[in-house]
C-alpha positions as CSV (number, residue, x, y, z in Angstrom):
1,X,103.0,-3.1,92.9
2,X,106.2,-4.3,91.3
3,X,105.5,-5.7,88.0
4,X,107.4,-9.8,88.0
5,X,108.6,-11.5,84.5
6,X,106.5,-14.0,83.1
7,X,108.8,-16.6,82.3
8,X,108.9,-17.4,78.7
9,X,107.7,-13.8,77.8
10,X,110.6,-12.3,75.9
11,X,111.2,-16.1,73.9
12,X,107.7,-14.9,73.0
13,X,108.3,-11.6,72.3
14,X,111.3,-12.3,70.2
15,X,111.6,-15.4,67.7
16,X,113.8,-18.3,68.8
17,X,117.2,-18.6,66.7
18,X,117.1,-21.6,65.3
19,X,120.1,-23.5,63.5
20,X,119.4,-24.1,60.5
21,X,118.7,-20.5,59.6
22,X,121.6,-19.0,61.2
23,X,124.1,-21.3,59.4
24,X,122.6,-20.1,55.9
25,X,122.9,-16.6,57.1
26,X,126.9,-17.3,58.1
27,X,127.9,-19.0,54.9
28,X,125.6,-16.2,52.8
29,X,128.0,-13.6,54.6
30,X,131.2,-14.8,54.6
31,X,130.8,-15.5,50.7
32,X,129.6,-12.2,50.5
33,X,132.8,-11.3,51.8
34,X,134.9,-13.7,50.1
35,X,133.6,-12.8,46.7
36,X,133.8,-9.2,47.3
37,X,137.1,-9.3,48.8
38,X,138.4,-11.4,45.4
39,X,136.6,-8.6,43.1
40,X,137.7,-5.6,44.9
41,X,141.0,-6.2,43.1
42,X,142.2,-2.7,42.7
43,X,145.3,-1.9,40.7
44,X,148.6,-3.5,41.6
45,X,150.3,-0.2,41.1
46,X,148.0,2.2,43.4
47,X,148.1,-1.0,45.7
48,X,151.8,-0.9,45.9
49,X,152.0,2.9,46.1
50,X,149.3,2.4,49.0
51,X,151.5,0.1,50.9
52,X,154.8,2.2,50.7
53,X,152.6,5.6,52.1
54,X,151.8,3.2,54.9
55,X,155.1,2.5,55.8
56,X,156.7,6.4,55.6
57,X,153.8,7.1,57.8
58,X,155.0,4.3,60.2
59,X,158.6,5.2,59.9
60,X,157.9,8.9,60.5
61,X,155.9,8.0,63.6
62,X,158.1,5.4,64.8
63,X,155.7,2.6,64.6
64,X,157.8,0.5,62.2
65,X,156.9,-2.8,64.4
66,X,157.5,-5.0,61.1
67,X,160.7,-4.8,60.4
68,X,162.2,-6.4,63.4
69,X,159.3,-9.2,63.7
70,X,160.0,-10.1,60.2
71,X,163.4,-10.9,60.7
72,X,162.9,-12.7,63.8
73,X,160.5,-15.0,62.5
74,X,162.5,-15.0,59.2
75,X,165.6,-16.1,61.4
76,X,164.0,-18.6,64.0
77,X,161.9,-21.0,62.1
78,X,160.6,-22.3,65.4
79,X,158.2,-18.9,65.6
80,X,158.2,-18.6,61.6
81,X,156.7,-21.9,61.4
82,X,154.1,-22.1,63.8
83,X,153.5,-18.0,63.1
84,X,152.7,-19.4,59.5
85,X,150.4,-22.2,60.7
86,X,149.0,-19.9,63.5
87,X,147.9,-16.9,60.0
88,X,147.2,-19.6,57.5
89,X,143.9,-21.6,60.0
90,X,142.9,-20.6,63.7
91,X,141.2,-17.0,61.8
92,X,139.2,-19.4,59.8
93,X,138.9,-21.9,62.5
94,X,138.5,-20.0,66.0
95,X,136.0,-17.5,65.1
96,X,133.4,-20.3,63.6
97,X,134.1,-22.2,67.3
98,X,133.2,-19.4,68.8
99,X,129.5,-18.5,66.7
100,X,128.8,-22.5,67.7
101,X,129.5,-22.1,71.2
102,X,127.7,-18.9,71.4
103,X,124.9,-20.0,69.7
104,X,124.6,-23.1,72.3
105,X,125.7,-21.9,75.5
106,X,125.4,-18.6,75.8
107,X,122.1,-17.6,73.4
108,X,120.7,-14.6,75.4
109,X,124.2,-13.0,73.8
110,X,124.6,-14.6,70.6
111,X,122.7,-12.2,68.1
112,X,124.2,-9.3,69.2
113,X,127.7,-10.5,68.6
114,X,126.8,-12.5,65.2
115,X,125.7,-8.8,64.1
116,X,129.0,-6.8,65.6
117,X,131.2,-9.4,63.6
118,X,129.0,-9.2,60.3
119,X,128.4,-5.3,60.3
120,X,132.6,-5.1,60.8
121,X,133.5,-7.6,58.4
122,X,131.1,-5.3,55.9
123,X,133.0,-2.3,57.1
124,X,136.5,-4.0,56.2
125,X,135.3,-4.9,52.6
126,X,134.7,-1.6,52.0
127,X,137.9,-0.6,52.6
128,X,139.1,-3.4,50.3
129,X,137.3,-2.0,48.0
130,X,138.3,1.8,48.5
131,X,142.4,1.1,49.7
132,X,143.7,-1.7,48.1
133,X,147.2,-2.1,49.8
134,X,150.2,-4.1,49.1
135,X,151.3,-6.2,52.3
136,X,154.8,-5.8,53.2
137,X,155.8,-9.2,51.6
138,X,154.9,-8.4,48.1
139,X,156.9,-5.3,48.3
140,X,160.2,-5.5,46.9
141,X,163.3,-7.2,48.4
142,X,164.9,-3.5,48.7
143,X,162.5,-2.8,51.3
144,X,163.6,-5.5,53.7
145,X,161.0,-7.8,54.0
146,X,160.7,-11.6,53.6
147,X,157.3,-13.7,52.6
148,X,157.8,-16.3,55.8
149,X,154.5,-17.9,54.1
150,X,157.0,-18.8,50.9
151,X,160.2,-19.5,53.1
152,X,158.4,-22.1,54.9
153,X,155.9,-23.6,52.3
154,X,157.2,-26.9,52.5
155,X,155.9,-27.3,56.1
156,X,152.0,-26.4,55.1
157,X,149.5,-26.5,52.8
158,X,149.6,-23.4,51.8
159,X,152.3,-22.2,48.2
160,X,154.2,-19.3,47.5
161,X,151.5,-17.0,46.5
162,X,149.2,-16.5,49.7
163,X,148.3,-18.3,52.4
164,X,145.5,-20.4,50.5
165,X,146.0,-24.0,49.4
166,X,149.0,-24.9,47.2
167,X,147.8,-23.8,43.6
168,X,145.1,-21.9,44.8
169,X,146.9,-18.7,45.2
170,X,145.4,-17.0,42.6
171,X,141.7,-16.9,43.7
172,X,142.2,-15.1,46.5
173,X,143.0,-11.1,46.7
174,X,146.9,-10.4,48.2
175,X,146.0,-6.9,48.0
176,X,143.2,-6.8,50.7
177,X,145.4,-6.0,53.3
178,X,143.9,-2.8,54.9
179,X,142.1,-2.8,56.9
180,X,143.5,-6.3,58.9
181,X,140.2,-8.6,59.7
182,X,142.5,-11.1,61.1
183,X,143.0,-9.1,64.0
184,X,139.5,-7.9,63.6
185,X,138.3,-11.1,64.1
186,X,140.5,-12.1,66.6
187,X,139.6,-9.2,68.9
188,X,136.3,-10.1,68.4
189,X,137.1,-13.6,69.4
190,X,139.1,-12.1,72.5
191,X,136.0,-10.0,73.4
192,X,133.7,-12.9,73.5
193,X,136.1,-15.6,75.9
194,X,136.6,-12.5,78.1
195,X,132.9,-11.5,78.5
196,X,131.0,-14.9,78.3
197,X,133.9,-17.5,79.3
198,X,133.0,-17.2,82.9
199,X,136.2,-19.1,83.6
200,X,140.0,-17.4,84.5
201,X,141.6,-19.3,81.9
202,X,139.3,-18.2,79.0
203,X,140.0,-14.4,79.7
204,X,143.5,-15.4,79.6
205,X,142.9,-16.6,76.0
206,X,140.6,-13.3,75.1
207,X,143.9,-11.2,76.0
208,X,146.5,-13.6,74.4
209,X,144.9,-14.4,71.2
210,X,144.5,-11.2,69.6
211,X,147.9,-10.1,70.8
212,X,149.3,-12.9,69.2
213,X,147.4,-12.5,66.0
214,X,148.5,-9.2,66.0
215,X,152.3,-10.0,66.2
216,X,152.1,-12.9,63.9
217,X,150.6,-10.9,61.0
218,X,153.0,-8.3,61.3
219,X,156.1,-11.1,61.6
220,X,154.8,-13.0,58.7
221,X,154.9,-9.6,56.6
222,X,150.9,-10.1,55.7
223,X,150.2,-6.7,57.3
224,X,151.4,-3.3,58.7
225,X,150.9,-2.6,61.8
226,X,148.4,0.7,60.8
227,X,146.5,-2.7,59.1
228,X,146.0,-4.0,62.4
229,X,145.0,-0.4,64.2
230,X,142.5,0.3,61.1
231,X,141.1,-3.7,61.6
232,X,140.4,-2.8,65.4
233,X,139.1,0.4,63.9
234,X,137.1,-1.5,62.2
235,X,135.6,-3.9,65.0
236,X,134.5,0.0,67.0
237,X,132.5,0.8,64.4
238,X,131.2,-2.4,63.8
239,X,129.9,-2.6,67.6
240,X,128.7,0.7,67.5
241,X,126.6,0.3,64.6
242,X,125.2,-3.1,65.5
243,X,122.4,-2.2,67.5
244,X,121.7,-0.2,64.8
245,X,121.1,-2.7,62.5
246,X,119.3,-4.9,65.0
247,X,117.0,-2.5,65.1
248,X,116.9,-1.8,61.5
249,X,116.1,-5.3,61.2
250,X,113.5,-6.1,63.7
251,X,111.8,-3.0,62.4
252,X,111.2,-4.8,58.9
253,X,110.3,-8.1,60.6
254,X,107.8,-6.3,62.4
255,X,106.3,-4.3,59.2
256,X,106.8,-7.6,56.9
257,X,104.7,-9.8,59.9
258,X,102.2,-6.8,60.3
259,X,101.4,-7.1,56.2
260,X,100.9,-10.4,56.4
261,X,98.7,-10.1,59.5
262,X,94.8,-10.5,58.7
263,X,93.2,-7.4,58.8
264,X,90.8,-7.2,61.6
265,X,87.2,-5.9,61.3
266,X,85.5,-2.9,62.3
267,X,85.0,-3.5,65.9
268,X,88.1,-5.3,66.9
269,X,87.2,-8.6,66.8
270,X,87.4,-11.1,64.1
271,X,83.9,-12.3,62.1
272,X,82.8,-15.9,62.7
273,X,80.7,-17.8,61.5
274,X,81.3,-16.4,57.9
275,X,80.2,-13.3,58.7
276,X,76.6,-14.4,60.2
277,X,75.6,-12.4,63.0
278,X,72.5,-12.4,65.1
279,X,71.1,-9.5,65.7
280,X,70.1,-7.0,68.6
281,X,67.3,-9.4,70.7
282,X,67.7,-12.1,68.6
283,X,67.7,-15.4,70.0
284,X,69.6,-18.8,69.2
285,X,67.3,-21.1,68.2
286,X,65.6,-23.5,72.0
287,X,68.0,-20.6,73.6
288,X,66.2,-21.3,77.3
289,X,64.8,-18.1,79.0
290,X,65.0,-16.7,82.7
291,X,62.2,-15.2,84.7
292,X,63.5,-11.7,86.3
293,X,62.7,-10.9,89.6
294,X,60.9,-7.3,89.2
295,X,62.4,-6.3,92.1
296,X,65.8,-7.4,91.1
297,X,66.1,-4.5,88.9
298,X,67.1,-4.1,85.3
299,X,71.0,-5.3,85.9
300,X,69.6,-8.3,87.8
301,X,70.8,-11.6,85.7
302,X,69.2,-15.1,85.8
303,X,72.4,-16.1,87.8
304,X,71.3,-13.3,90.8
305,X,67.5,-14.8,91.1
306,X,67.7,-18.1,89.8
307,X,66.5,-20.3,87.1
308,X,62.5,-20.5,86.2
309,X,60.9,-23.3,88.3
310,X,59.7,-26.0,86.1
311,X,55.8,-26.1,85.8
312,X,54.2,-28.8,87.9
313,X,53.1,-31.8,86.1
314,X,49.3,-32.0,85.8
């Protein structure tokens, strides 16, 4: 006989996301992140050295995408510009959308891609941590590249220094440029409207915004293109390990809610009463007896041969 769902049984099986502990759980992240991305500061020479290796790889392979994006954007301020807007707000502004509408509309999905973009974004502060790397716009003027971020300044809020807030430059890390989470991000993003959209226009929008991310980090000279490749590097491992850590995870919840379980007593079944118990052929206390038919048998119950007649009044 085919065994049918029980509606309701895996919410049971599995606690309910709720709100306002996933939103704690975001924000704990990403300051994780933020923080560790600002420590892992790394030496400005080994992150310069860094950055030049990357780009006599790329020029020995033939991969030098950077240089001739640059100087478009650099050249045409009507890409530079909105390039500059596009790297300076939709990373931190598109990926949050996305968690929300997740979270909302499509739940059955939502913790396995809120752990694929965590376990990533963990894997790219590690390599922060282990490669800082000068972007191509800190690198010299000999090298060919301009900082479109500083070039067009006056049409944002972001200064010179990075693409934070005017004056703000210095508390964030312009050397945690490999691997690229930008694009990380944004193919997560792309992965998300293209699986869960449902619609033709929202796997439009999973193809074209990482694309575009990837172009516009590379034209505003905030990454290589071997940043990008390592950040979708980055996002693979990431998925592969999530389950993983699911796992991991509900593993712990289990053994934490199994601690914290009452223990049960010998036989199975939990003592009542405070531990009174009657005995074997004890009786409760104007317990009312049945009258066995002999022939009934020793299995017979009162239910099988009825209740004892009353005695007739005298």
């Amino acid at each position: 006989m085919p065994q049918t769902e029980i509606p309701g049984t895996e919410v049971a099986l599995r606690p309910r996301l709720r709100w306002w502990t996933e939103l704690p759980l975001i924000l704990l992240v990403y300051g994780c992140y933020s923080v560790g991305r600002l420590l892992a500061r790394g030496d400005v020479t080994s992150a310069v050295d860094h950055g030049l290796a990357i780009l006599r790889v790329e020029k020995a392979l033939h991969l030098n995408a950077e240089h001739p994006l640059n100087r478009l954007f650099t050249r045409e301020p009507w890409l530079g510009v909105p390039a500059d807007f596009w790297y300076a707000s939709l990373h931190y502004l598109v990926t949050p959308a996305i968690l929300v509408w997740l979270f909302h509309a499509r739940a059955r999905h939502y913790r396995a891609a809120r752990t694929w973009l965590m376990t990533s974004t963990f894997l790219g502060l590690i390599g922060f941590t282990l490669l800082p790397t000068c972007p191509p716009r800190l690198l010299s003027a000999g090298h060919g590249f301009v900082d479109t971020m500083a070039q067009y300044s006056s049409y944002g809020w972001w200064g010179g220094a990075a693409s934070a807030p005017r004056g703000m430059g210095g508390m964030t890390n312009q050397y945690a440029a490999m691997p690229s989470l930008h694009v990380g991000w944004a193919l997560w993003c792309g992965v998300m409207l293209w699986r869960h959209g449902g619609t033709r226009l929202t796997k439009v929008l999973g193809v074209v915004y990482p694309l575009v991310t990837a172009l516009v980090v590379m034209g505003t000279a905030n990454h290589y293109l071997l940043d990008a490749v390592a950040g979708v590097a980055a996002m693979g491992v990431g998925l592969l390990l999530a389950p993983r850590v699911m796992r991991a995870v509900d593993l712990v919840r289990t053994r934490s809610a199994r601690r914290a379980a009452p223990a049960p007593d010998g036989t199975g079944s939990p003592i009542v009463s405070a531990g009174c118990q009657t005995s074997a052929g004890e009786r409760i206390p104007r317990q009312r007896e049945s009258r066995l038919d002999p022939a009934a048998g020793p299995d017979a119950s009162p239910a099988d041969v009825g209740e004892e007649a009353p005695t007739p009044a005298r």
